[in-house]
LUMSEZA-645615 format. One record per residue (C-alpha): x, y, z; residue in three letters. Coordinates in steps of 0.02 Angstrom, whole numbers, padded with zeros to 5 digits, always signed. Example, Ala and Ser with C-alpha at 12.3 -4.5 7.8 and 13.67 -1.06 7.14 Angstrom:
2
+00615-00225+00390ALA+00684-00053+00357SER
This chain:
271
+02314+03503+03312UNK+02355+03312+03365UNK+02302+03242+03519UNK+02386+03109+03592UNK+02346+02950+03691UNK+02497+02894+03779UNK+02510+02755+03920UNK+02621+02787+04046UNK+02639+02693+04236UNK+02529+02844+04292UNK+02376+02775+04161UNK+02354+02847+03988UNK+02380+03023+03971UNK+02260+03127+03838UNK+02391+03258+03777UNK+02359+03419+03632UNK+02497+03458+03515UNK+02517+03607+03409UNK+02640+03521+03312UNK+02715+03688+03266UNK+02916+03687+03218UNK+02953+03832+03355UNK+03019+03776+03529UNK+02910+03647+03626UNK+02835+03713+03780UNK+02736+03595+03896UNK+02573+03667+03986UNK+02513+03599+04150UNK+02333+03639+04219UNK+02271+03663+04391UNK+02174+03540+04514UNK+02019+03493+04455UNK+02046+03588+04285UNK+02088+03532+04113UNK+02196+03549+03967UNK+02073+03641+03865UNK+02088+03806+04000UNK+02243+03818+03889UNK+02141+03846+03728UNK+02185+04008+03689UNK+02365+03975+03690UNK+02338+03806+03587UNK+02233+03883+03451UNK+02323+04051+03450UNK+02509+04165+03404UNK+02573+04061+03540UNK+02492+03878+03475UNK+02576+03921+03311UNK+02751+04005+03352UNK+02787+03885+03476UNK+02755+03697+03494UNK+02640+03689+03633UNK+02620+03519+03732UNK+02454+03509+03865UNK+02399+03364+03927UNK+02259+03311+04069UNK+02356+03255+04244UNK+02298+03075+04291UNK+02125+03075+04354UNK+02080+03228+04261UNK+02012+03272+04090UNK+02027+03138+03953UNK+02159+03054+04045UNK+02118+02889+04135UNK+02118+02883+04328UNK+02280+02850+04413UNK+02297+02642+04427UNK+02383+02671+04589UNK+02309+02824+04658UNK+02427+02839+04807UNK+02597+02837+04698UNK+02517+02967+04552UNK+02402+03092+04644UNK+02539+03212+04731UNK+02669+03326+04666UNK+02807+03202+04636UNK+02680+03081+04552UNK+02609+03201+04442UNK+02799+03268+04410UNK+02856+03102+04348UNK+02679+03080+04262UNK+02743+03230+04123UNK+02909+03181+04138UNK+02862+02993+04073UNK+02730+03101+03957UNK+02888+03189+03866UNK+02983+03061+03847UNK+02869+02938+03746UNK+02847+03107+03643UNK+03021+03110+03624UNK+03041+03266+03685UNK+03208+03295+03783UNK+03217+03470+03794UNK+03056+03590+03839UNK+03010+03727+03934UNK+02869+03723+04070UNK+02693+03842+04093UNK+02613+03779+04258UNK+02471+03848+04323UNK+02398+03844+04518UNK+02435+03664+04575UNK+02539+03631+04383UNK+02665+03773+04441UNK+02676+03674+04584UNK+02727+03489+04485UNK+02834+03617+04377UNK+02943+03653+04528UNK+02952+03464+04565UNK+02991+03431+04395UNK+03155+03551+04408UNK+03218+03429+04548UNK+03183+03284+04454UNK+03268+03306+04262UNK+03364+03412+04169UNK+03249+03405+04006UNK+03196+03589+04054UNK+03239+03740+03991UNK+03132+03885+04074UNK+02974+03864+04191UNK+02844+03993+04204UNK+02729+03996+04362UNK+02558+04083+04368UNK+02453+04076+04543UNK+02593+03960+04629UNK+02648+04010+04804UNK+02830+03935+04794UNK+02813+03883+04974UNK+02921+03782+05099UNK+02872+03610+05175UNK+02814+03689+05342UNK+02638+03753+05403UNK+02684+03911+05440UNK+02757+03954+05250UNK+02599+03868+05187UNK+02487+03979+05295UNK+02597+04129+05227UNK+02584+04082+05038UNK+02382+04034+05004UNK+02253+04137+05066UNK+02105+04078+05155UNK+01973+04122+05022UNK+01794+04080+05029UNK+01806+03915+04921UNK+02003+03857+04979UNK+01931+03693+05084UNK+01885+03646+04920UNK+02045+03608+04850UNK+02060+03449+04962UNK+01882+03371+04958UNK+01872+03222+04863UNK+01648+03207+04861UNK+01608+03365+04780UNK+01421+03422+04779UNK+01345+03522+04617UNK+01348+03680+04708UNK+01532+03603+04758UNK+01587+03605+04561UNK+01509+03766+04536UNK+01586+03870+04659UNK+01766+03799+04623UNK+01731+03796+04438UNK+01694+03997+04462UNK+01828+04027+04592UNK+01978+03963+04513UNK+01960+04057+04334UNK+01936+04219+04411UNK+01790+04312+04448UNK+01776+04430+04280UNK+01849+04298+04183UNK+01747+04214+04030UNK+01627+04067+04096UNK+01616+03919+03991UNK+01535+03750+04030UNK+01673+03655+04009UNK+01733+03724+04163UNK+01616+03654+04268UNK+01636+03467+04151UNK+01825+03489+04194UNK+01793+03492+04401UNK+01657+03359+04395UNK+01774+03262+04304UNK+01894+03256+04400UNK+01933+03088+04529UNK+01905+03161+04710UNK+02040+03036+04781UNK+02175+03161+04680UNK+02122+03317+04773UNK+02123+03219+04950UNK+02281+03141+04905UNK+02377+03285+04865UNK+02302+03408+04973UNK+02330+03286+05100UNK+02527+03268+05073UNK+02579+03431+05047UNK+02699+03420+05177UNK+02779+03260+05122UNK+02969+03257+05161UNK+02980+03142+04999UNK+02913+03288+04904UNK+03051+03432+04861UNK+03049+03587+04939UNK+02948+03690+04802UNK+03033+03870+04911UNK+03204+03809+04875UNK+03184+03736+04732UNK+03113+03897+04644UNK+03246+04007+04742UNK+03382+03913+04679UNK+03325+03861+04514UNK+03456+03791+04398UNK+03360+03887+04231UNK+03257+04047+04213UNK+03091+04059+04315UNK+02964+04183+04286UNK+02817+04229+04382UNK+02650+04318+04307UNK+02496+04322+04432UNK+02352+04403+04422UNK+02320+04542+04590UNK+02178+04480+04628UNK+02207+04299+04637UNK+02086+04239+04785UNK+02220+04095+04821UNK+02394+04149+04858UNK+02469+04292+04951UNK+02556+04392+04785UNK+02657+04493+04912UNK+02758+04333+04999UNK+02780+04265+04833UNK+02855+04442+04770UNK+02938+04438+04930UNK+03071+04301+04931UNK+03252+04282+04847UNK+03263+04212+04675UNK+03426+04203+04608UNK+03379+04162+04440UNK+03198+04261+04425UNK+03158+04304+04222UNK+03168+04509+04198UNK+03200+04515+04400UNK+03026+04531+04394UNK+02876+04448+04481UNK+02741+04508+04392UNK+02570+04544+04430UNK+02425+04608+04322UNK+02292+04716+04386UNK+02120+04658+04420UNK+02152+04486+04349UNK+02104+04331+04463UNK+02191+04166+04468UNK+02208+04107+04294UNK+02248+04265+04177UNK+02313+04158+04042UNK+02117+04108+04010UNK+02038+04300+04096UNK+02161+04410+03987UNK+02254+04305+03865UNK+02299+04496+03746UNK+02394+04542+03936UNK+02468+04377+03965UNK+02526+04295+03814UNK+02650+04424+03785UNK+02743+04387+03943UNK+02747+04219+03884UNK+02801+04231+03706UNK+02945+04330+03782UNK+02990+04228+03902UNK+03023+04077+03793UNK+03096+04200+03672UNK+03233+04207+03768UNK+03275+04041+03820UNK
């Protein structure tokens, strides 16, 4: 495994690498996470059939805070964060594993280059740039306010530490390092723009994506409505199938990675 320290506009980005000869796939985390939620996808089949990219967004993990917080800490900042990312690597074709808010800079990153191949989504509401598709895509779950607070508390960290791997999922401490971590200006920045008309229109975007999307959510995700996100017209949806795994929460590549990883080795399989 390599890890990286590139410099990009967006500050230096800390980045994994499996190095493996297999097709590169690059992993994006959630807010407030970190690229080692992807560990058992780095160090496992997947790490070694396939060469798997994850990196820390700006202001998170290993990576430095954003130098210009206002131009890096939304969707089309953070989109043109891994774009730069991949192309220092050298990288010009790769498919795309986002999870939560990285599903969301996937979807930006489809309107924004033509390096990617196939995009996999997992606890992403593809929804439109209006209030009322917003309110219709993310549920209003206990710990939700969270997601746009820049001061977090302890209790703060804790609760959206435990709320955003799932509630039977495996508990590690890192988790908690990951969200206290993180700059609070890149949670109030984003949440605070996610209506931006300079942003794409993630609903469109995912309906009429140009390469193969798949979906895999867990049912019990406490953030987004699985049935509106089953619900709307993809024309070029992987398997025609949004799929959704029982009794897993919001990150079931980390709760159940013997359910998920399959769906993902096939997927890029087949790209």
């Amino acid at each position: 495994m390599k890890t990286h320290s590139i410099k990009t506009t967006h500050g230096t980005i800390a980045a994994s690498d499996t190095e493996a000869e297999g097709p590169v796939v690059l992993m994006i985390h959630g807010n407030s996470s970190c690229r080692q939620v992807f560990r058992n996808q780095l160090d496992g089949a997947i790490g070694t059939e396939f060469r798997v990219i994850a990196f820390d967004l700006p202001g998170h993990g290993e990576s430095s805070d954003a130098p210009d917080p206002e131009r890096t800490y939304w969707m089309p900042g953070y989109a043109d964060a891994a774009i730069e990312l991949m192309a220092a690597l050298g990288i010009d074709r790769y498919a795309v594993l986002g999870w939560s808010l990285g599903g969301h800079i996937g979807l930006e990153m489809l309107a924004r280059t033509k390096a990617i191949t196939g995009l996999m989504i997992s606890g992403t509401p593809p929804v439109a740039r209006a209030e009322d598709s917003i309110a219709a895509g993310f549920r209003a779950s206990e710990h939700m306010h969270l997601a746009g607070q820049e001061a977090f508390t302890e209790q703060d960290v804790s609760n959206y530490a435990h709320s955003t791997c799932g509630q039977n999922a495996p508990f590690e401490p890192f988790l908690l390092d990951c969200v206290a971590r993180t700059d609070g200006r890149a949670r109030r920045l984003m949440f605070g723009r996610l209506l931006a008309p300079e942003a794409g229109d993630q609903q469109e975007i995912a309906i009429n994506s140009p390469v193969p999307l798949a979906i895999v959510n867990g049912e019990d995700d406490v953030f987004i409505q699985n049935d509106f996100i089953a619900g709307l017209p993809y024309a070029n949806l992987w398997e025609n199938t949004v799929y959704r795994l029982e009794g897993i929460g919001h990150a079931p590549f980390w709760e159940v990675p013997d359910q998920f990883d399959p769906y993902l080795r096939r997927f890029l399989g087949s790209l």
